[in-house]
N, C-alpha and C positions, 0 to 999 in steps of 0.2 A: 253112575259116574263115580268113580273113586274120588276119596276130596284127600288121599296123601297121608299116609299116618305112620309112623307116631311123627306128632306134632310138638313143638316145645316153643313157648315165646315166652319172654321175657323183656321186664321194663323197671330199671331198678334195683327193687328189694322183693319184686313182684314177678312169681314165674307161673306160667301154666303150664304141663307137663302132663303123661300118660301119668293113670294109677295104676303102681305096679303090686304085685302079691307081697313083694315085702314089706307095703305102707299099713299091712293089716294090722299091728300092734299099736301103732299110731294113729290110722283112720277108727280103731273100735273104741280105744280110749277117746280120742274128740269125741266121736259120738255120744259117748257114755258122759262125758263131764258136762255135754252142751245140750243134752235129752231136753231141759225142760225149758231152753230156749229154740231147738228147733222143731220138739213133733208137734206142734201147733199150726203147723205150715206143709207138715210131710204126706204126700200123697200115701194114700191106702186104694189096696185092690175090695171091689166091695162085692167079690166071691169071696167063700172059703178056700184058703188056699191049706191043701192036701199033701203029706210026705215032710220030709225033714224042710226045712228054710237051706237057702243055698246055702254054699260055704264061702269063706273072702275070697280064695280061690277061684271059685266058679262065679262068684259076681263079676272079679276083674277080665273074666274069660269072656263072659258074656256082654262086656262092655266094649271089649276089642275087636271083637267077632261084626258088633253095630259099626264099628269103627272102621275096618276091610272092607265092610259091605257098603260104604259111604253114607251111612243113615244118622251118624251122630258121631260126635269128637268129645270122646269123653274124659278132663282134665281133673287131675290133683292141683290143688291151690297152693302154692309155698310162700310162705314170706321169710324173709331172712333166712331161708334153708329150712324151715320149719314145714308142715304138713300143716296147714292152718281150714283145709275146707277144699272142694269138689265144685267146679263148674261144669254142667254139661250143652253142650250144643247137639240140639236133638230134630228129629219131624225136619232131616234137611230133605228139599223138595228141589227137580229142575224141572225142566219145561218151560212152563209160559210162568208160573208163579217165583220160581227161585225164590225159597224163603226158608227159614229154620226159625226156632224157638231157642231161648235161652233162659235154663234154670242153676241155680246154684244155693251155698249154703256157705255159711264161716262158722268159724269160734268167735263165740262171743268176746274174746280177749283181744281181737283185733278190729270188731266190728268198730266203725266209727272214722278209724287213719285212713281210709280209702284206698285200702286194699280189694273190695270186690268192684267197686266203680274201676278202676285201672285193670281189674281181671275181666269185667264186660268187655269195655273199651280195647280192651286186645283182644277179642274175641271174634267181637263185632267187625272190627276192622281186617280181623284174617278171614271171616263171611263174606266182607266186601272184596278184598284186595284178591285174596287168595282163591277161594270158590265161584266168585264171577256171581254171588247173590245177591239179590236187589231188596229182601226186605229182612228184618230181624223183629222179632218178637220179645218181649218178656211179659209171662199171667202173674199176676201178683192179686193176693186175697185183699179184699180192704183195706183190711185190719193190722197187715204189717208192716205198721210204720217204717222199721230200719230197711226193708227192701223199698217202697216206697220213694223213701230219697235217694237210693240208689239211681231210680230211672230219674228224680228230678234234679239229681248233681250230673247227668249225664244228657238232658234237655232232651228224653224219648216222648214224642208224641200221644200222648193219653186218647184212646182210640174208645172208648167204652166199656161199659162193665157186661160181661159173660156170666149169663144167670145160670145157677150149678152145673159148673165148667169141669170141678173135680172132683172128683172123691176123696176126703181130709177126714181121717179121722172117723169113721161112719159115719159120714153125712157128704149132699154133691151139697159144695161151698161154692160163693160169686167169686169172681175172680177180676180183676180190671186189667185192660190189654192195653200194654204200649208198646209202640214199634217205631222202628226208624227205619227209610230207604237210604240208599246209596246215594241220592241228592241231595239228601238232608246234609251232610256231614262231607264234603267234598275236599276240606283237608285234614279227616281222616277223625274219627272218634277219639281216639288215645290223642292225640295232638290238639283237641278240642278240650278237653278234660285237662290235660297240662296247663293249656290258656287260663281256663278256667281257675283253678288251684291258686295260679301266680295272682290274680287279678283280685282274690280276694282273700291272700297273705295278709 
């Protein structure tokens, strides 16, 4: 089933948008400035991988490609116009489960103003609203705190921990699952997070 793409929402100063090949000079810099606050969390394939490493080009081709084929939506993070970080909605499934997985990442320079909580929260709710999906997912390692309060600024159900879930780093790491259905949240995630926000101004 096709889920529609390219996709753009926005709320704000807060926008998710396709990654496109010319965010390469700016997505390599983030990565490069924020290395030793995100490869602690970065999944690793735990073969040798053989031949050059893709190129930005062929990463952003191979994310659009998941994207046409309806398996994942894969988003650039902006804040204020800025490239600030990547969400992906991935493992989307129909049938009797309708469900997807939601992973992502920032600069550490906006972590905290609740720029990734408002980029779930719109994610989540285009899974619900838009794809007709009943459950969302996010794996978070123990250990990292600033995703962590992401799911508990956004009230995701703590479903338990997944005993080496990933491969981080050469080694399979735990991972703790939290999800939200479609009942949970019935006027609407991003609308629940704004409540939220006002309520403890």
């Amino acid at each position: 089933m096709a889920v529609g793409w390219p996709v753009d929402l926005v709320d704000g100063d807060v926008r998710l948008r396709p990654l496109r090949r010319r965010d390469a000079d700016a997505w390599m810099a983030l990565r490069a400035a924020n290395a030793g606050w995100l490869e602690p969390w970065d999944a690793t394939n735990p073969e040798p991988v053989r031949g050059p490493r893709p190129t930005f080009g062929q990463f952003v081709r191979s994310l659009a490609a998941q994207a046409r084929d309806g398996t994942a939506l894969p988003f650039a993070v902006d804040h204020d116009g800025e490239l600030v970080g990547q969400l992906t909605v991935s493992s989307i499934q129909y049938g009797s489960l309708r469900s997807a997985s939601i992973g992502y990442w920032v600069s550490r320079h906006v972590a905290g103003r609740g720029v990734t909580p408002t980029a779930v929260a719109m994610a989540t709710d285009h899974c619900f609203g838009v794809l007709r999906l009943h459950r969302v997912e996010i794996n978070i390692r123990p250990e990292n705190a600033p995703s962590l309060r992401v799911v508990e600024k956004l009230g995701f159900r703590d479903e338990g921990l997944r005993e080496r879930y990933l491969h981080i780093q050469g080694r399979w790491c735990d991972h703790r699952t939290f999800a939200l259905t479609v009942e949970d949240v019935p006027e609407g995630l991003l609308a629940r997070w704004h409540a939220t926000r006002r309520s403890t101004a």
